[in-house]
C-alpha positions in Angstrom: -11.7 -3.4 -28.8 -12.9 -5.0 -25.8 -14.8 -2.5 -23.4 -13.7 -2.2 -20.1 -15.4 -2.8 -16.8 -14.0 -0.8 -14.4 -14.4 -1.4 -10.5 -16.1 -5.1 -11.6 -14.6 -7.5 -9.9 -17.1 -10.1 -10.9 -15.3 -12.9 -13.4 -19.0 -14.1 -14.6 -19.6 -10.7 -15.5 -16.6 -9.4 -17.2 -16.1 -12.5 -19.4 -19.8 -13.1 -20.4 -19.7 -9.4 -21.5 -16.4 -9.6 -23.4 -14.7 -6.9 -21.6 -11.2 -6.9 -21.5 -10.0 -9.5 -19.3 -5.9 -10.6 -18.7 -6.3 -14.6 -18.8 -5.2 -15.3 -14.9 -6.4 -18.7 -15.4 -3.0 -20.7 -15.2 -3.5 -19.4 -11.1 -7.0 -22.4 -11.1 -4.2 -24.8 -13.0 -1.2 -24.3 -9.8 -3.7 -24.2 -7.2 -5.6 -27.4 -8.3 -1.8 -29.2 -8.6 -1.3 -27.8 -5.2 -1.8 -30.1 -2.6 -1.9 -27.0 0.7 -5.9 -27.1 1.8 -5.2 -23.6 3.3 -3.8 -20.5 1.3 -3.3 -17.4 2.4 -2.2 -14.9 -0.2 -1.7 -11.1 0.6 -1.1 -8.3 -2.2 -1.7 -4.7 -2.1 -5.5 -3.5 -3.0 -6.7 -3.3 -6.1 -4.2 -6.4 -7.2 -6.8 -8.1 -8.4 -7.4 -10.3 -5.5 -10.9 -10.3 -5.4 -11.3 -10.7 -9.3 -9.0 -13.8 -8.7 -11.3 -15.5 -6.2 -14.8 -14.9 -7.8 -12.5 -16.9 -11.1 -12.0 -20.0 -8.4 -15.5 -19.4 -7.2 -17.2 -19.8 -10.8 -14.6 -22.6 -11.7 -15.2 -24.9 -8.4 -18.8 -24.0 -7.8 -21.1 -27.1 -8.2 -24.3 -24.9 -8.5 -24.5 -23.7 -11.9 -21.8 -25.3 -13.2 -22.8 -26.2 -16.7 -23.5 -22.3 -17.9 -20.2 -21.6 -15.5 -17.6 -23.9 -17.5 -18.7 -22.0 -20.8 -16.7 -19.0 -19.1 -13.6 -20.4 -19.2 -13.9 -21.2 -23.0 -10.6 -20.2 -25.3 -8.7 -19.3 -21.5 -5.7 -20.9 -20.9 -7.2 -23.6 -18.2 -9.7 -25.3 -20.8 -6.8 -26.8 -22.6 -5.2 -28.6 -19.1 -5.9 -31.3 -16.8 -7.3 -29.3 -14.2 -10.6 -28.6 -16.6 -11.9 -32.0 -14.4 -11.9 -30.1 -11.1 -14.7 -27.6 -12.4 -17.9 -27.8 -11.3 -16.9 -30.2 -8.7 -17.2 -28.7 -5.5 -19.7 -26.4 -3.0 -18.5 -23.2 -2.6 -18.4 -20.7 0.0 -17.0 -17.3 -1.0 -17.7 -14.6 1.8 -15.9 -11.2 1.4 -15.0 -9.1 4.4 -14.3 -6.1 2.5 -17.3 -3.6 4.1 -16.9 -5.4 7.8 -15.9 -2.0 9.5 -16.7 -0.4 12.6 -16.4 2.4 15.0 -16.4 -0.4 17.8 -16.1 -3.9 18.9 -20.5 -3.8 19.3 -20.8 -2.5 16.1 -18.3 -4.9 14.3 -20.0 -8.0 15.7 -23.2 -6.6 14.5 -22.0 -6.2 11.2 -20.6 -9.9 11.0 -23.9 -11.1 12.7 -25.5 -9.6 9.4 -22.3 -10.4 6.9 -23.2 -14.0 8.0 -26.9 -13.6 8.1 -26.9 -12.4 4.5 -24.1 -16.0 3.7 -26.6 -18.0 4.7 -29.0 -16.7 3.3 -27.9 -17.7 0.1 -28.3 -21.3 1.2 -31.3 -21.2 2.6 -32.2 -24.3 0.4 -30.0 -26.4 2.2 -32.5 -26.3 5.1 -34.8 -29.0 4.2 -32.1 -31.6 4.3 -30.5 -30.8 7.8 -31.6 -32.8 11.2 -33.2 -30.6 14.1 -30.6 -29.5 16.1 -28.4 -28.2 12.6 -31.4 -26.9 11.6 -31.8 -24.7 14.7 -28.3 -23.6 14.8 -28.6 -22.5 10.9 -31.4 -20.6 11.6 -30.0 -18.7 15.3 -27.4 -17.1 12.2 -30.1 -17.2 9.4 -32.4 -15.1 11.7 -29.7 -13.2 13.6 -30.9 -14.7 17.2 -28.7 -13.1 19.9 -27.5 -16.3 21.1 -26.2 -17.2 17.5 -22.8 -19.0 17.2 -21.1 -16.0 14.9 -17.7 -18.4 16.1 -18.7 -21.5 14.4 -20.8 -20.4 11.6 -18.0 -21.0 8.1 -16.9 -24.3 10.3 -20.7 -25.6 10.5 -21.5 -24.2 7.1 -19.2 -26.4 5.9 -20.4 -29.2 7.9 -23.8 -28.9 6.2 -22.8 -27.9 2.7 -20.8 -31.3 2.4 -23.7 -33.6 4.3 -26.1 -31.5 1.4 -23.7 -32.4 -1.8 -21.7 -35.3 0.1 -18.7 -33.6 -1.5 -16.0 -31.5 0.6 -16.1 -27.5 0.7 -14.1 -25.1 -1.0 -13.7 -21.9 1.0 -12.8 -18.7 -0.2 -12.1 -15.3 2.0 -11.4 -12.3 0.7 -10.2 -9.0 2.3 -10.4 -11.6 5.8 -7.6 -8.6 7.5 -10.3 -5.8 7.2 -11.8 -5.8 10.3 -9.1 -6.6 12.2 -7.2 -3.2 10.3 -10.6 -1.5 11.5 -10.7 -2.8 14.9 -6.6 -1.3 15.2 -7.4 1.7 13.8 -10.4 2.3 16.1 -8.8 0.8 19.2 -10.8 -1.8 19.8 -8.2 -4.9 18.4 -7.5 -7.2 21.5 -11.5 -7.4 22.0 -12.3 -8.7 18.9 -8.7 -11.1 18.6 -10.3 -13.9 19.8 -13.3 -14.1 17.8 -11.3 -13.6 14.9 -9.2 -16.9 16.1 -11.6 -19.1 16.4 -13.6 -18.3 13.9 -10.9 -18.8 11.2 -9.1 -21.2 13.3 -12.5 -23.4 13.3 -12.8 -23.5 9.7 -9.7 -24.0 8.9 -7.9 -26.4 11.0 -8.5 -30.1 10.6 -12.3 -29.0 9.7 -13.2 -32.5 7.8 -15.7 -30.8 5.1 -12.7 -28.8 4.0 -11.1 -29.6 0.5 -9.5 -26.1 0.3 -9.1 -22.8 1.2 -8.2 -19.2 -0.3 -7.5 -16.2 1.9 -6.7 -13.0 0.6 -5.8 -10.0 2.2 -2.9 -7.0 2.4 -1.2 -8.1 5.9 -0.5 -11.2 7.2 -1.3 -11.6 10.8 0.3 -14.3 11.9 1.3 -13.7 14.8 -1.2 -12.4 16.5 -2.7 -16.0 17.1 -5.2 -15.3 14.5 -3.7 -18.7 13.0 -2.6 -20.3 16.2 -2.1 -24.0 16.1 -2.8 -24.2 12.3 0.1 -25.6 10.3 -1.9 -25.9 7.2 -1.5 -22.5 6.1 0.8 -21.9 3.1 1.8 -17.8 3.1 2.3 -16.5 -0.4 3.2 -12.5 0.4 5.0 -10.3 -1.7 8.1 -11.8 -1.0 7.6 -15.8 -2.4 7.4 -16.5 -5.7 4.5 -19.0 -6.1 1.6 -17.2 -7.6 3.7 -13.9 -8.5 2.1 -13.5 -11.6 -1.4 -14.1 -11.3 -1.6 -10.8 -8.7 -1.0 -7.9 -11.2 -0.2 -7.4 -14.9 3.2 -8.6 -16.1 5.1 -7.1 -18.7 4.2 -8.6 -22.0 0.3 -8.5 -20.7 1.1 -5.1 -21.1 2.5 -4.5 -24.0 -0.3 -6.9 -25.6 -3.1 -4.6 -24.3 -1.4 -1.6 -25.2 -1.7 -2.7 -28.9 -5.5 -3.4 -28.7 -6.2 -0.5 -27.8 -3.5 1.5 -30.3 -1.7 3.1 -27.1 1.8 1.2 -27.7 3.6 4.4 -28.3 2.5 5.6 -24.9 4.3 2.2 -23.2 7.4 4.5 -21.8 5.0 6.8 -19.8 3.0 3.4 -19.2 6.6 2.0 -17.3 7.5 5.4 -15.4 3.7 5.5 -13.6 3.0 2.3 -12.7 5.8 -0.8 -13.3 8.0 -0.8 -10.6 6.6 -3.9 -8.4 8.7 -6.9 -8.0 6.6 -9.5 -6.4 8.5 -12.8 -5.9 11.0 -11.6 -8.6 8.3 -11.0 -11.0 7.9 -7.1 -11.9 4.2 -6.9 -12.5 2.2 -3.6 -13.0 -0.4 -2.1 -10.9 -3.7 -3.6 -12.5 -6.2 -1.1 -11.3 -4.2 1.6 -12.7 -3.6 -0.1 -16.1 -7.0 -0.9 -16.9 -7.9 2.9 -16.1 -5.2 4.5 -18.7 -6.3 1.8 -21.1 -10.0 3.3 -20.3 -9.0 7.1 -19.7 -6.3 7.2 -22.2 -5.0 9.5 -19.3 -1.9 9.3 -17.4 -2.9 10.3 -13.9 -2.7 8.4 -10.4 -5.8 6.5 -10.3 -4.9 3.6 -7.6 -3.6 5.9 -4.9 -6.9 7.9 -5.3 -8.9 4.6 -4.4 -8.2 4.6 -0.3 -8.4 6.7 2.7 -4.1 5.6 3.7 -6.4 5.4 7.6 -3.9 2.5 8.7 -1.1 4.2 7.0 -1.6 7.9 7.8 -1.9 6.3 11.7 1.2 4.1 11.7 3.2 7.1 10.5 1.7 9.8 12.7 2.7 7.9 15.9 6.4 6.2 14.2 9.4 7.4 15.1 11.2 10.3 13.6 14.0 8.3 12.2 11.5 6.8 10.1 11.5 10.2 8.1 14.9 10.2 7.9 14.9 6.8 5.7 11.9 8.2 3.8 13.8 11.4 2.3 15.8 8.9 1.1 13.4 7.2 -0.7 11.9 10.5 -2.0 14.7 10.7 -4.0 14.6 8.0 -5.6 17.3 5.6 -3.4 16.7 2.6 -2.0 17.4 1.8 1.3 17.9 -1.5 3.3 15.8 -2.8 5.7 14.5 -5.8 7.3 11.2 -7.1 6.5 9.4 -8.4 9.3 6.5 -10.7 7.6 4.8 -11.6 10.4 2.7 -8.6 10.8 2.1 -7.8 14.9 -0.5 -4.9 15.2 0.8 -4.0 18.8 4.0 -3.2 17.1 3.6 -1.6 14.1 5.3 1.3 15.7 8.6 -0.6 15.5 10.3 0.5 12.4 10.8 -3.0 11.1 7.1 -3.5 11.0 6.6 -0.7 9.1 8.7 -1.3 6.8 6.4 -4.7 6.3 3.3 -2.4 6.3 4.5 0.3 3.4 6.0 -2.9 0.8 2.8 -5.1 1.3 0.3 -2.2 1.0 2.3 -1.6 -2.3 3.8 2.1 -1.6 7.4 0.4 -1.6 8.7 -2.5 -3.3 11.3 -5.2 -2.7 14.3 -5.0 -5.2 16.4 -7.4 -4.2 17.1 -9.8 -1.3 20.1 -9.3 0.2 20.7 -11.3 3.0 18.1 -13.8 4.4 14.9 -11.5 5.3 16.4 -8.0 4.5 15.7 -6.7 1.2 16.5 -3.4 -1.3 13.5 -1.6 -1.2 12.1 1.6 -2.9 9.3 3.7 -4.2 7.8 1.6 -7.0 6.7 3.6 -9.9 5.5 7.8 -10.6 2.1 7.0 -9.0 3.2 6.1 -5.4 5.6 9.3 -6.1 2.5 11.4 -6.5 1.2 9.8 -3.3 4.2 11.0 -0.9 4.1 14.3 -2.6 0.9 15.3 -2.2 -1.1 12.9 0.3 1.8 12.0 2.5 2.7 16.2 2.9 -0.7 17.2 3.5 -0.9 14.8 6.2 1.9 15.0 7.9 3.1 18.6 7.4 0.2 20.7 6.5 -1.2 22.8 3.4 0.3 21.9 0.1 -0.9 25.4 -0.7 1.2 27.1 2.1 4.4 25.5 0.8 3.9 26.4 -2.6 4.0 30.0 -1.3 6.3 29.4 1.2 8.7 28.1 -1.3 7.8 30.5 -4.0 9.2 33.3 -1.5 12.5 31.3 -0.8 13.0 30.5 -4.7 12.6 34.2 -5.2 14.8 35.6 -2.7 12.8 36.9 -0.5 13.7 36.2 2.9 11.6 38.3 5.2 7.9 36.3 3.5 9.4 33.0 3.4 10.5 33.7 6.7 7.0 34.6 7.9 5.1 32.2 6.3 7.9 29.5 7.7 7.0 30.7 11.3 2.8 29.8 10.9 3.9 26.6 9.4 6.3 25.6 12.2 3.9 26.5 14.7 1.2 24.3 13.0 3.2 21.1 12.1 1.7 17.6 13.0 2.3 15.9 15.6 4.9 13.8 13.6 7.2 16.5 13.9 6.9 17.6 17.4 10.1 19.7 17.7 12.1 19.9 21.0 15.4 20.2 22.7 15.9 16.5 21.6 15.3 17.3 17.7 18.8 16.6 16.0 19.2 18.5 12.9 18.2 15.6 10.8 14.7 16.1 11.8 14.1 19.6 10.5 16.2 19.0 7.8 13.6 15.7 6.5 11.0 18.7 7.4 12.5 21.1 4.7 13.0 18.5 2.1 9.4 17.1 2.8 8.0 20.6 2.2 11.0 21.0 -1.3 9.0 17.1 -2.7 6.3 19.2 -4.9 9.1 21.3 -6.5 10.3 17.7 -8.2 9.0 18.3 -11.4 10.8 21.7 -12.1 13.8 21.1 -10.0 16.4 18.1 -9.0 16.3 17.7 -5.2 20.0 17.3 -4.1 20.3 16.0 -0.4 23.3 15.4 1.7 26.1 14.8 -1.3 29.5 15.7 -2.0 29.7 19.5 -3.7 32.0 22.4 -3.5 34.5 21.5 -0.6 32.6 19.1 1.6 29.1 17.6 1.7 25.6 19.8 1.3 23.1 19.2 3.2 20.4 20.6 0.2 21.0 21.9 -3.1 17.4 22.5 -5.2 18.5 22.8 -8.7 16.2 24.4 -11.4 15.4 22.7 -14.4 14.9 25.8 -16.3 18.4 27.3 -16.0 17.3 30.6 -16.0 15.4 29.8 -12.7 17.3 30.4 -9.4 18.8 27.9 -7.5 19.2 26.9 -3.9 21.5 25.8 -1.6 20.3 25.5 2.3 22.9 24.5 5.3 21.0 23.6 8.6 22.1 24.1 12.2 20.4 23.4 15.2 21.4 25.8 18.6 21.7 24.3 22.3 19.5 27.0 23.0 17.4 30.0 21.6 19.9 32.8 22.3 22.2 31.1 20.4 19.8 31.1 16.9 21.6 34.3 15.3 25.1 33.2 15.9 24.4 29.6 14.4 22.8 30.3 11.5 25.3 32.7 10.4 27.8 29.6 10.8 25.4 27.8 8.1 26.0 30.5 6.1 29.4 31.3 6.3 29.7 27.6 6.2 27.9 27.3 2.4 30.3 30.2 1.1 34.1 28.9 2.4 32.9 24.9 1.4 31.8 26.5 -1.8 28.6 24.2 -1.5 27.1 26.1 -4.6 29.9 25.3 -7.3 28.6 22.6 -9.0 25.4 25.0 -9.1 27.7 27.2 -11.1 29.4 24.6 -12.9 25.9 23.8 -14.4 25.0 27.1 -16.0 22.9 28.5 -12.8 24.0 31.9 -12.9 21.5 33.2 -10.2 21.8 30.9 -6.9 20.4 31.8 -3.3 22.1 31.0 -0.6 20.3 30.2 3.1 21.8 29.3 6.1 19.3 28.3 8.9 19.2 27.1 12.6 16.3 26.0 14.4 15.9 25.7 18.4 12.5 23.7 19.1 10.1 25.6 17.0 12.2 29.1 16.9 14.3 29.6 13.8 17.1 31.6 12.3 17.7 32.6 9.0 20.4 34.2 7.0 20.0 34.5 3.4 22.6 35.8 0.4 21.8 36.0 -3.5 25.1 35.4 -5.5 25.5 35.8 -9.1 28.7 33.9 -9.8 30.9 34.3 -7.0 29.8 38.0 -7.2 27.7 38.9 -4.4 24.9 41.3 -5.4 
């Protein structure tokens, strides 16, 4: 058995120790028969994106390339055409991933230094350039104040191909990081333009240029970070060129699986992380994969990996119909929605957007498209499940550990606690769910449910379906029949004196609609019965423990 090199994203390093390695070389074979210069290529983190470029970066690179074309030995690419390209080229490969800031001073420091530390690795270079390219190497070289940060990849360039007198290959990965950061900290529109002319420099009709690679997890298009450039081939989610190369497909799975005697564990393998359809391919979530394989563990390992900052943010300030589609998808539907690809950070709190922003960062997934630009989409796999159950709640509603009680009292019958321990948590709710006389009933009712999502695993989560005589609003059905089970009606009052008279309608309501029949039907012979109404952050409860159709 191979070993396994977790966290190295270093192809060099992983092939010359023989860890275990899925050959993504086929992706050097399309690219080279590609005749774009400029790709941009977004997946979700962890994808294998970066692992992908240092590959191109050891196959192009002119430096070193002798010792470098022993890598791709017995891979797919050393048997093809494009075996002719290697070696061939300077290469620049400059990552963004770490460029983060509190502010637009600090961000251009750190790219003053990212740069700084990319030529560095140059430096040899120097000997060979005229005066003036010489001074304006060194102003970034030596991090001089009046250093062109704007035109440093598009001069680069310029003196890497007079050096070699062959063009440049350019490769950028994680090039949406600061530009997430700079949103996330407020500081976006001061930073745009730098952003715009430093890729737009490189990248459009630059004459050292033979071809570029940009990857990232949004595309930004139209935020003028591209403007003018009609060079740039998109490959998101949604296209199939290059599906395959960005996660691990099916049979790469089941081959692995073998060599490391876990084949018998490939259904739990499926249920925790398959589930992504890029361009029609369903691939699994590489980072995860290669942790199991190491582990031996099923557990969520990739949505452990990131802070959610942009995520947590974008949600926090949506609206709250947004939460109305997501109880859907906590339930394992999918829903349809338009997917805006052009990704506009000034409106990511339009819905469509994000939409965009949950698929691409890889907590949903396109099924199907249905109609040009709107697609199926759902909760990929029992990892991203584990996300919105745990990470999502805490975030957006509070204390995991509250709930738990709070739902241990409801689940026992035990009104007055649950009702107590409701009341702190409705005082204390995020700002996400900032209840007032506008709140429709839908919005405390995708409140409950959020707070029922860690019951999953012991009990079905029934919301808004036909039962009894009518339609439910919740039914919580115990997997363990000799547990009790639920049903909850909601009612929101006009106003707060009204709370007692409308939640005993919820309740009366569940007994003449018969809402817990098919409770009953199912062998539940113990089944609690809650009617509730809400007024802003006030609440009414009326609760009722049947046994049969006998009351006790």
């Amino acid at each position: 058995m191979r070993p396994i090199a977790i966290g190295v994203s270093d192809f060099r390093n992983i092939i010359a120790n023989n860890c275990f390695y899925v050959d993504k070389t086929k992706f050097i074979e399309e690219l080279v028969n590609d005749m774009t210069a400029v790709h941009l290529i977004t997946r979700p983190r962890r994808f294998g994106k970066t692992l992908n470029l240092s590959m191109l970066k050891y196959f192009y690179d002119i430096e070193g390339n002798t010792e470098n074309r022993k890598l791709f030995d017995g891979l797919y690419i050393s048997n093809f055409l494009a075996m002719s390209e290697q070696g061939k080229y300077p290469v620049i490969f400059l990552s963004f991933k770490d460029v983060k800031a509190d502010s637009s001073l600090e961000m251009m420091e750190n790219i003053a230094i990212l740069m700084k530390n990319l030529y560095d690795k140059f430096e040899y270079i120097r000997e060979k350039l005229n005066q003036s390219n010489l001074m304006e190497f060194d102003e970034i070289w030596l991090k001089k104040d009046n250093a062109n940060l704007r035109g440093a990849l598009l001069n680069l360039c310029s003196y890497l191909k007079e050096y070699y007198n062959q063009d440049v290959i350019l490769l950028i990965d994680e090039y949406d990081t600061p530009m997430v950061s700079a949103y996330e900290h407020g500081y976006y529109d001061e930073i745009k333009m730098f952003f715009t002319t430093l890729y737009g420099s490189a990248l459009k009709e630059n004459p050292a240029l033979k071809k570029a690679v940009l990857t990232g997890i949004m595309r930004i298009s139209k935020e003028n970070i591209f403007s003018g450039l009609n060079n740039v081939k998109v490959n998101s989610i949604l296209e199939d060129d290059f599906a395959e190369y960005f996660g691990i497909t099916e049979k790469e799975v089941e081959k692995s699986l073998i060599e490391y005697g876990l084949e018998e564990r490939l259904p739990e393998v499926q249920k925790w992380y398959n589930g992504y359809i890029f361009g029609g391919v369903r691939v699994y979530n590489p980072f995860s994969i290669t942790n199991f394989l190491d582990r031996k563990k099923i557990m969520p390992y990739w949505v452990n990996t990131s802070s959610n900052t942009l995520i947590n943010k974008v949600l926090k300030e949506a609206s709250s119909s947004i939460f109305e589609e997501l109880s859907k998808l906590f339930q394992r539907e999918t829903i349809n929605k338009t997917i805006d690809v052009y990704s506009n950070f000034n409106e990511l709190k339009n819905t469509e957007q994000i939409w965009y922003l949950l698929t691409n960062a890889g907590y949903l997934t396109p099924v199907e498209e249905i109609d040009f630009g709107k697609y199926s989409i759902r909760i990929p796999n029992e990892e991203v499940h584990y996300f919105f159950e745990r990470d999502f709640i805490r975030n957006f509603l509070g204390s995991v550990d509250n709930f738990d009680r709070t739902l241990s009292y409801l689940l026992e019958g035990d009104f007055d606690n649950f009702t107590y321990e409701l009341e702190n948590i409705m005082l204390n709710s995020v700002s996400c769910f900032d209840f007032n006389s506008n709140s429709k009933e839908s919005h405390y009712h995708v409140f409950i449910l959020g707070m029922l999502l860690g019951l999953r695993r012991r009990y079905y989560i029934h919301s808004n379906r036909e039962g009894g005589r009518g339609r439910y609003d919740l039914v919580v059905e115990p997997m363990d029949k000799r547990k009790n089970g639920l049903v909850i009606e909601f009612k929101v009052a006009k106003e707060k004196e009204e709370l007692e008279k409308a939640s005993e309608e919820a309740l009366a309501q569940i007994e003449e609609k018969r809402y817990y029949e098919g409770l009953r039907d199912r062998g539940i012979k113990r089944i609690i019965l809650v009617g509730i109404s809400f007024y802003q952050r006030d609440f009414k409860l009326q609760g009722k423990i049947i046994k049969g159709v006998v009351a006790i």
